[in-house]
Steps between C-alpha positions, in 0.01 A plus 500: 500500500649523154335850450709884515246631781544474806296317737360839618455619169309178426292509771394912425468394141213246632344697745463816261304222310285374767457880583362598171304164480297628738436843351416386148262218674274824650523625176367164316177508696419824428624456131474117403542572141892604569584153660649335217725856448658466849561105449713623170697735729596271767633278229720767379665572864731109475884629497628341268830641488552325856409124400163358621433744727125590430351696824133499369547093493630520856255696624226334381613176724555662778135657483395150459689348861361861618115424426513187731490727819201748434336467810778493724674815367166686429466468882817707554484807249333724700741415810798576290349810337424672855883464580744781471771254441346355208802301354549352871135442568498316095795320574411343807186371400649348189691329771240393700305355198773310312622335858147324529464336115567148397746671190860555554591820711634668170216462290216593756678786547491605168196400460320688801715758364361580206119436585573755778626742315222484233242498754649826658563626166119445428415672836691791486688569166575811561725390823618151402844536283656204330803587776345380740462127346911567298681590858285215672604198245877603470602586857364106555809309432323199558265567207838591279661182580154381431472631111924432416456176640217476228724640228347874538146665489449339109519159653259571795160253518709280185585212700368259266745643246794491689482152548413389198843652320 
């Protein structure tokens, strides 16, 4: 990672973008005409002060892997919403989910991570934090090894790239 964030840092600076993803897409179908105005602003949230580092790009991919498990994690939202433990209750059915997927562990993790949290987000805004999704991607080392092994969070889902330099 040849950026000056930290991995956490990274990782809050792509779920804050995930997060407000999913606000401004409520607000696009009730206002379709402001679409192309919130596309402008994403492109103006890539640091580049800290190299390639461009969280909007990143979390566009991983909404991508994400969308490959609707039905499967739609199944679980009201489950994880009735919990007390919420963060435990999320956690352990990201677990569940990414154990049983023909991807490596790392990225079906990530993956059912993030189309859980949007589909909990979508459920119940006003309960679902972007916390919950930060704290669950980096206290899994495995998933950290995971994106420095790939050269950070700019290089995640660039595979081709990386062997083509």
């Amino acid at each position: 990672m040849m950026n000056s964030m930290t991995f956490e840092e990274q990782t809050k600076k792509i779920v804050e973008v995930l997060f407000n993803d999913l606000i401004q897409e409520k607000s696009r179908t009730c206002f379709r005409g402001l679409q192309a105005k919130c596309e402008v602003r994403y492109q103006g949230l890539r640091v580049t002060s800290a190299g390639t580092f461009d969280p909007a790009a990143i979390a566009k991919t991983l909404q991508r892997l994400g969308d490959e498990y609707n039905a499967e994690v739609e199944a679980k939202v009201q489950g994880i919403l009735q919990e007390e433990n919420m963060l435990k209750k999320f956690r352990e059915t990201i677990e569940q989910l990414s154990r049983n997927s023909g991807l490596e562990y790392e990225q079906s993790f990530l993956a059912v991570a993030v189309k859980l949290f949007k589909c909990l987000a979508r459920s119940a805004p006003a309960v679902v934090e972007p916390d919950l999704l930060i704290q669950t991607i980096n206290g899994n080392p495995e998933v950290r090894g995971y994106i420095e092994r790939q050269g950070g969070w700019e290089n995640l889902g660039n595979r081709e790239g990386q062997h083509n330099s």
